[in-house]
C-alpha positions as CSV (number, residue, x, y, z in Angstrom):
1,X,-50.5,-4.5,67.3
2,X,-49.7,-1.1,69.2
3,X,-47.1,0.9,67.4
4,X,-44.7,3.5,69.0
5,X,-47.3,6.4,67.5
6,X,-50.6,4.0,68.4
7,X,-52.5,1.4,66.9
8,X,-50.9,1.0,62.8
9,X,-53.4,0.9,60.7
10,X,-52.3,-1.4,57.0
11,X,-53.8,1.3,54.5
12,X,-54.2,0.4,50.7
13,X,-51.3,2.3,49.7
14,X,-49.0,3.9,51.8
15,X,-47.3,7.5,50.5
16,X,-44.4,9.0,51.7
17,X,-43.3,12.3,50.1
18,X,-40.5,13.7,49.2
19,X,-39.7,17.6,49.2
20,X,-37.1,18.5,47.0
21,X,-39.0,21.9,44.4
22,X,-39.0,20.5,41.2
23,X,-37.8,17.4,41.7
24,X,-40.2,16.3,44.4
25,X,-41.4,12.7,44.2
26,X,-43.4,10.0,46.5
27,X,-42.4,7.0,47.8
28,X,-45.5,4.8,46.6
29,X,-46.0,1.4,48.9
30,X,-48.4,-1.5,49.0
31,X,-48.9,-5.5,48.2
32,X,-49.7,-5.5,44.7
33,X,-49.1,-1.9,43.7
34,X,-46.9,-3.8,40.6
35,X,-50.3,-4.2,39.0
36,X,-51.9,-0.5,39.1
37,X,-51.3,1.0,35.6
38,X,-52.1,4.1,36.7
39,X,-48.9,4.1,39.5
40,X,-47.2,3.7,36.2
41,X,-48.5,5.4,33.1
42,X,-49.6,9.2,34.4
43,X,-45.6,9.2,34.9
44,X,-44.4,8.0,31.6
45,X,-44.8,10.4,28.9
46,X,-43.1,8.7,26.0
47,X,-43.7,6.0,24.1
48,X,-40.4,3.8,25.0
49,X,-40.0,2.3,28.3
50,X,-36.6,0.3,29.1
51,X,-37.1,-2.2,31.7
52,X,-33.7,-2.9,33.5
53,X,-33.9,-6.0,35.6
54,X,-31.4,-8.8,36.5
55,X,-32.0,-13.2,35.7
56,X,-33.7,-13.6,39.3
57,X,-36.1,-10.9,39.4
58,X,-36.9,-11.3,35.5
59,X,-38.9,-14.4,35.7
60,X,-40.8,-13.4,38.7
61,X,-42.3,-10.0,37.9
62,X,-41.0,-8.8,34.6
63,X,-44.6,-10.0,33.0
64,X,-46.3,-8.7,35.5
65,X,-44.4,-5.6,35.3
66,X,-45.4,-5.4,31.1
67,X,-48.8,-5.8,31.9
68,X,-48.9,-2.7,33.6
69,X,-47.2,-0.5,30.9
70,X,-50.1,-1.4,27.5
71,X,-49.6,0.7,25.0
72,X,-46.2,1.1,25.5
73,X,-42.7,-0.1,23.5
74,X,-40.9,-1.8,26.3
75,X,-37.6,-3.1,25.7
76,X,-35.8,-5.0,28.6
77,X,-32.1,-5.8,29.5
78,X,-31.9,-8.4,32.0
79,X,-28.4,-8.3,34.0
80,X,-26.5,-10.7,36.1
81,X,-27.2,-10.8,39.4
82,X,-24.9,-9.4,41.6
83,X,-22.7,-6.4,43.3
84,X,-19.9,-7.7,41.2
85,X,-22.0,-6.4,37.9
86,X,-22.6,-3.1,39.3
87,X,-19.4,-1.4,37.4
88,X,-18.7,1.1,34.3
89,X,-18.5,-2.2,32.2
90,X,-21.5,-3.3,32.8
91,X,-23.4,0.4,32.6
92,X,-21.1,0.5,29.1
93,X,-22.8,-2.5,28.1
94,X,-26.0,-1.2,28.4
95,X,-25.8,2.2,26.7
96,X,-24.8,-0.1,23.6
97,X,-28.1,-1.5,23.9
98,X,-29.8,1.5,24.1
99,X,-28.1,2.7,20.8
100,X,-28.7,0.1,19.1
101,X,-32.5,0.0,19.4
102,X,-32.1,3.3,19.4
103,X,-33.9,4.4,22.5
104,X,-35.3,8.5,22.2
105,X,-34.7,11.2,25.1
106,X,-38.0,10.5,26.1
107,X,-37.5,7.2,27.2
108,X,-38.0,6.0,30.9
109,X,-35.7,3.8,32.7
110,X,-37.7,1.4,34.8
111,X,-35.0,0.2,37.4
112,X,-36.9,-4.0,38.3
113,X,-35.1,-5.4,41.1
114,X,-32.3,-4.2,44.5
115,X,-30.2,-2.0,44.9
116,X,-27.5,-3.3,42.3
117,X,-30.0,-2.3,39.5
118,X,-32.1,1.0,40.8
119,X,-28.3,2.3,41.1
120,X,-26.8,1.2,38.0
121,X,-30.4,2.0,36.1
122,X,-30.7,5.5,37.8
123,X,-26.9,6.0,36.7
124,X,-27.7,5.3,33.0
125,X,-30.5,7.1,33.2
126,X,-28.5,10.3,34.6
127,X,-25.9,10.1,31.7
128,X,-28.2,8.7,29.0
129,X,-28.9,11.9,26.3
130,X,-27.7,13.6,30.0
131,X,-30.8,12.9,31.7
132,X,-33.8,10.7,30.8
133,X,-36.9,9.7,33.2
134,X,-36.3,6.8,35.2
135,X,-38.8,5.4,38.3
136,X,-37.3,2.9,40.9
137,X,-39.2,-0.3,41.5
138,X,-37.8,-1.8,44.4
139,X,-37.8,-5.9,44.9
140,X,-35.6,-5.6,47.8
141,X,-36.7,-4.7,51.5
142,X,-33.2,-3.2,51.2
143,X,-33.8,-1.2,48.3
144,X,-37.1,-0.2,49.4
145,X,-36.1,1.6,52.5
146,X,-32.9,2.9,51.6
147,X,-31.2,2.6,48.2
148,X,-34.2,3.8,46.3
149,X,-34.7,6.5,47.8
150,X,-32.8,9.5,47.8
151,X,-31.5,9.7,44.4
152,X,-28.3,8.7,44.6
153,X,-26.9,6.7,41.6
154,X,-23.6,5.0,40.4
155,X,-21.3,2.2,40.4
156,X,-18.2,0.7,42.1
157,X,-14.8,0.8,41.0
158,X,-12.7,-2.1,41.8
159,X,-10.7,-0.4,44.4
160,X,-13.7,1.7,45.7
161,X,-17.1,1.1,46.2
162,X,-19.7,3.6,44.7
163,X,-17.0,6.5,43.6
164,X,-18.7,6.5,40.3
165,X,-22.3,8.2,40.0
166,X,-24.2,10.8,40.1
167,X,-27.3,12.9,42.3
168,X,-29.9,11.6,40.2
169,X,-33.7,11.6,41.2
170,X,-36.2,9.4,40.3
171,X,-39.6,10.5,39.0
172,X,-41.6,8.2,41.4
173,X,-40.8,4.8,44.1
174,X,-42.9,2.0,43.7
175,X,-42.9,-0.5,47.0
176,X,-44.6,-3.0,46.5
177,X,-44.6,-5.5,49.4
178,X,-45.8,-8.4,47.9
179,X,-42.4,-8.7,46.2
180,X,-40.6,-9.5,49.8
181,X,-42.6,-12.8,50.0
182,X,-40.3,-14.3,47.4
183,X,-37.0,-12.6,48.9
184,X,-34.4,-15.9,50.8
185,X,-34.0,-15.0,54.6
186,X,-30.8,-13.6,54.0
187,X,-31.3,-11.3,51.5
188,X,-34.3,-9.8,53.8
189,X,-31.9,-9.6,56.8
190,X,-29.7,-7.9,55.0
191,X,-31.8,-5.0,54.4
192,X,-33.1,-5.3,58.2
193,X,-29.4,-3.8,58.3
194,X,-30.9,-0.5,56.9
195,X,-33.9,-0.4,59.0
196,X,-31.8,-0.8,62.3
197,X,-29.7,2.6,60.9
198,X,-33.1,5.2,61.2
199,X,-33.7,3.4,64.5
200,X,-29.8,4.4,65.9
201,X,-29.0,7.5,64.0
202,X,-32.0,9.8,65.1
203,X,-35.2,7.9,65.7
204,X,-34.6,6.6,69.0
205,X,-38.6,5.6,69.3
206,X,-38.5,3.6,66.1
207,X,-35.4,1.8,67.5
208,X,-38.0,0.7,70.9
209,X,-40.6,-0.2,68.3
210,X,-37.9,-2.6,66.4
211,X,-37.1,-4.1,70.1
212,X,-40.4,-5.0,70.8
213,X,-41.8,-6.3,67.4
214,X,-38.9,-7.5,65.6
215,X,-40.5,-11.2,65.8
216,X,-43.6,-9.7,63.7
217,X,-41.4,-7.8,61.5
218,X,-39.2,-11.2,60.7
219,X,-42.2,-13.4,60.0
220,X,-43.5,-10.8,57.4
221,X,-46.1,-9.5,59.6
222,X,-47.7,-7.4,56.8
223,X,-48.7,-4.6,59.1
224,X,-45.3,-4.6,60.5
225,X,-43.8,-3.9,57.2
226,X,-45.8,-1.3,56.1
227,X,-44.6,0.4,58.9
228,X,-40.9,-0.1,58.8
229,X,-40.6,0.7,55.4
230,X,-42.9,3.7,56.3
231,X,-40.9,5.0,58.2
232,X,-37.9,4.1,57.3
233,X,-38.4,6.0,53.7
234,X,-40.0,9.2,56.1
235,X,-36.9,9.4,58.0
236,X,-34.1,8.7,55.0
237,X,-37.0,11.8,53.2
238,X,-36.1,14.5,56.3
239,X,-32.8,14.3,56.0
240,X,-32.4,13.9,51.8
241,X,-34.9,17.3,51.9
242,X,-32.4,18.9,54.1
243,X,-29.2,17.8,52.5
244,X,-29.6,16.2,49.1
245,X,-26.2,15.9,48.1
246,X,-24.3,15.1,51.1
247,X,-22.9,17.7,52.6
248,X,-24.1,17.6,55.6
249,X,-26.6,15.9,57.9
250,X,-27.3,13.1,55.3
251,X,-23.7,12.1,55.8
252,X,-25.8,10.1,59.1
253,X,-27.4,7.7,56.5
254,X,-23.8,6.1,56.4
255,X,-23.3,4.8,59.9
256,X,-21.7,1.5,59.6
257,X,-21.1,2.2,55.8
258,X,-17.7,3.3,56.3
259,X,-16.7,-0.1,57.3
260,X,-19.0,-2.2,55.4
261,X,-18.1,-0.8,52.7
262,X,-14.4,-1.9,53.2
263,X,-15.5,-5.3,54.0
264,X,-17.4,-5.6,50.7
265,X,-14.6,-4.5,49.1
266,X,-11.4,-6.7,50.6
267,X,-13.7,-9.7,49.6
268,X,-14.3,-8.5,46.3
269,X,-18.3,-8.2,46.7
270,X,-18.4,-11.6,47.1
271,X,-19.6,-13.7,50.4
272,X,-20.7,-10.8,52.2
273,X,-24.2,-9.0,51.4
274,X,-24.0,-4.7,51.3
275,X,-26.4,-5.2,54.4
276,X,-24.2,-7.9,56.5
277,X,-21.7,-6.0,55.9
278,X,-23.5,-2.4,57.1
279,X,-24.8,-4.8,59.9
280,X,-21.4,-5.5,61.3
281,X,-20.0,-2.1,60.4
282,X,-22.5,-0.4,62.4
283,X,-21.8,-3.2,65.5
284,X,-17.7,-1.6,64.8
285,X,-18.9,1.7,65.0
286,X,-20.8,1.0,67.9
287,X,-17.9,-0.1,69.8
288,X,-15.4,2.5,68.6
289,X,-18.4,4.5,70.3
290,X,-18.0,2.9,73.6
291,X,-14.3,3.2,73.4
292,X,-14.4,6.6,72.8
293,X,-16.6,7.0,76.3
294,X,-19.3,8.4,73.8
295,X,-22.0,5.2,74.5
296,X,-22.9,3.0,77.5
297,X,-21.7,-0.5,77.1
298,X,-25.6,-1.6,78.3
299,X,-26.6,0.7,74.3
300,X,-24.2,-1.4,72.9
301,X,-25.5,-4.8,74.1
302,X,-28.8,-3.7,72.8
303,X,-27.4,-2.7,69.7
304,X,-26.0,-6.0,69.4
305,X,-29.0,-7.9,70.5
306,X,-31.3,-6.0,67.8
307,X,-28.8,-6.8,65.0
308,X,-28.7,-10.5,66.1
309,X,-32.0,-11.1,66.2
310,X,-32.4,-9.4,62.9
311,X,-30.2,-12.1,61.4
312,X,-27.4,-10.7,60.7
313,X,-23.7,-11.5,61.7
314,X,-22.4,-10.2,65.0
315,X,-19.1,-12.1,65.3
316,X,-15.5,-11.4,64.1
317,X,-14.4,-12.7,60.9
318,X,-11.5,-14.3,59.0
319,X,-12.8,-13.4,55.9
320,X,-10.5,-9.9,56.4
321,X,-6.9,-8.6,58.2
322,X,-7.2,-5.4,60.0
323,X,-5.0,-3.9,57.7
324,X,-6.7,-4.6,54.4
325,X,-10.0,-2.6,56.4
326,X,-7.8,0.2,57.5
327,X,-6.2,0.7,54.1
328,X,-9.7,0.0,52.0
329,X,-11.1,2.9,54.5
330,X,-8.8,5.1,53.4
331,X,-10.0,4.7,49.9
332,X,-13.4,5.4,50.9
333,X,-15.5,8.3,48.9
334,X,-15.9,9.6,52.6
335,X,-12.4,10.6,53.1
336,X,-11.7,14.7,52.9
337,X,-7.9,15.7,53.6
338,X,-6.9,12.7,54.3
339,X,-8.9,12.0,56.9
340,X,-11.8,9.2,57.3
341,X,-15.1,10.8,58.1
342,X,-17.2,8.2,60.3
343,X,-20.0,7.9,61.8
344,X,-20.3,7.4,65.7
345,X,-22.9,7.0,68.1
346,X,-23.4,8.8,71.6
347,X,-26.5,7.3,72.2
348,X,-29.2,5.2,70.9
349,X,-30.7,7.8,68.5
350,X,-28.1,10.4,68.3
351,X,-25.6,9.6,65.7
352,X,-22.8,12.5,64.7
353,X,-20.3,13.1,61.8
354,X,-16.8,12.6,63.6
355,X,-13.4,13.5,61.7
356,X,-11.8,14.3,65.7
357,X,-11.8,10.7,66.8
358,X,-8.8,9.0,68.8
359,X,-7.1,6.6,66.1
360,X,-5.9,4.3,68.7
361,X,-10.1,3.5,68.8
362,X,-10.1,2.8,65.7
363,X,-7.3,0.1,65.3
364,X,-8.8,-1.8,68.4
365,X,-12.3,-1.9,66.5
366,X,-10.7,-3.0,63.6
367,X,-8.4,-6.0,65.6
368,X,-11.7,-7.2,67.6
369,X,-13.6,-7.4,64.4
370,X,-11.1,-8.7,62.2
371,X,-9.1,-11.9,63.2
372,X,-6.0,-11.4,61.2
């Protein structure tokens, strides 16, 4: 298989680094990397280890997981699975466990599963004793190229989604790939969602490459998703080096997240996945895009076509008014004076930051999209 940079070449263990002084880090990937002890214990300087994991990922690789940490006292909370979990009840829930044990300030959170637990893990693990270790061990292709990485931690509110969290890095990533051969088709689509985003918001060439191997990429081609989680994580790195907490260029890691986000939360985090509903948002942003005279219709065909074939939904839905998305976006953590920040396209590759965009653009995305 020739790649957009040459031939790819499936190395043991793939590293992609983080620069960030002190709290630097690498992103750690590779089929069975679960079972290393050493990706583990060099990083763990206590003796108490918390495992935080949720009732689907638990019986897969928890064990697997404890195998790796001898020597070690590991406690484990196991959580519903779900976004609906991923709330201040929830985190409250388990600092009461960690009291009650009691847990030391040299503890490590181990955060076993998607994006739902690395964020809710890596926001206890900010606010337990302020600040203990915590290392994010992603089960999810979505949390292994995107929600993992970057530090960025919390929970939702019920009328907002993420406004409660912190900047929050962890000591290490831990990929391993072998966990994605037990993901449904759906969930894995869903975090194709992510992947598509580097491709459209400044690697144009990765995009091509996603054209022209999604088929190997979505029958788990194993050298296909080294390299999309690759680089993925190296582009989601450049910008979290540059900006780490978000005020500037990293706001691009949100395209489509602006309205997904306000899908997920007029349905109440229930029938649509973070990724089919960043998947649809980034089709609405695309078209605002094109409406605003900033992207050829033929870049938003291909947009569409790459999404599609990814598995993801493409159509309108019932499932939300027009209204309820305009007034959940102005809710959004991404509003300043009043205004919503998006994220818009003029080109394949060239995303930008807009606040100066004609309303009128908006509503007609929002009516397409949503079939009151």
């Amino acid at each position: 298989m020739v790649g957009y940079s040459g031939q790819l070449v499936n190395q043991e263990v793939t590293t992609v680094p983080i620069d960030l002084g002190n709290r630097s880090y690498e992103i750690r990937i590779a089929p069975g990397i679960l079972d290393d002890q050493r990706e583990f214990l060099d990083w763990i300087t206590g003796d108490q280890v918390l495992v935080i994991t949720n009732d689907v990922v638990q019986p897969l690789y928890l064990e697997q997981l404890r195998q790796a940490l001898p020597g070690k006292h590991v406690e484990v909370i196991i959580l519903p699975d779900g976004e609906q979990y991923k709330t201040l009840e929830t985190a409250g829930e388990v600092f009461d466990k960690m009291l009650a044990v009691p847990l030391d300030r040299q503890v490590t959170v181990l955060a076993l599963g998607g994006g739902v637990i690395g964020d809710l893990s890596g926001f206890v693990a900010a606010c337990y004793q302020r600040g203990v270790g915590f290392i994010q061990i992603p089960t999810t292709l979505l949390s292994q190229v995107d929600s993992s990485v970057g530090g960025k931690t919390g929970v939702n509110h019920s009328s907002a989604k993420n406004m409660i969290g912190a900047f929050y890095q962890p000591l290490r990533v831990i990929a391993d790939l072998s966990t994605l051969r037990t993901l449904e088709p759906r969930q894995f689509s869903s975090g194709m969602a992510e992947v598509v985003k580097y491709g459209l918001i400044n690697d144009p060439g990765f995009f091509e490459w996603l054209e022209q191997y999604i088929d190997s990429v979505m029958r788990h081609d194993q050298v296909a998703l080294t390299e999309i989680i690759r680089r993925s994580c190296r582009n989601k790195a450049r910008l979290v080096e540059q900006d780490e907490r978000e005020s500037g260029v990293r706001a691009l890691l949100n395209l489509g997240h602006t309205f997904g986000h306000a899908i997920e939360t007029v349905t109440e985090y229930g029938p649509w996945l973070h990724g089919e509903a960043v998947g649809l948002g980034m089709l609405m942003a695309a078209r605002m895009s094109v409406l605003q005279g900033w992207l050829k219709d033929s870049d938003f065909l291909r947009i569409r076509a790459l999404v599609e074939k990814a598995g993801l939904p493409i159509n309108p839905s019932r499932d939300f008014r027009p209204e309820e998305l305009r007034e959940a976006m102005n809710r959004d953590k991404k509003v300043l004076a009043g205004k919503v920040r998006l994220i818009l396209l003029q080109g394949i590759g060239n995303a930008l930051v807009c606040r100066d965009y004609d309303p009128k653009a908006l509503l007609q995305t929002l009516e397409e999209f949503a079939i009151g």
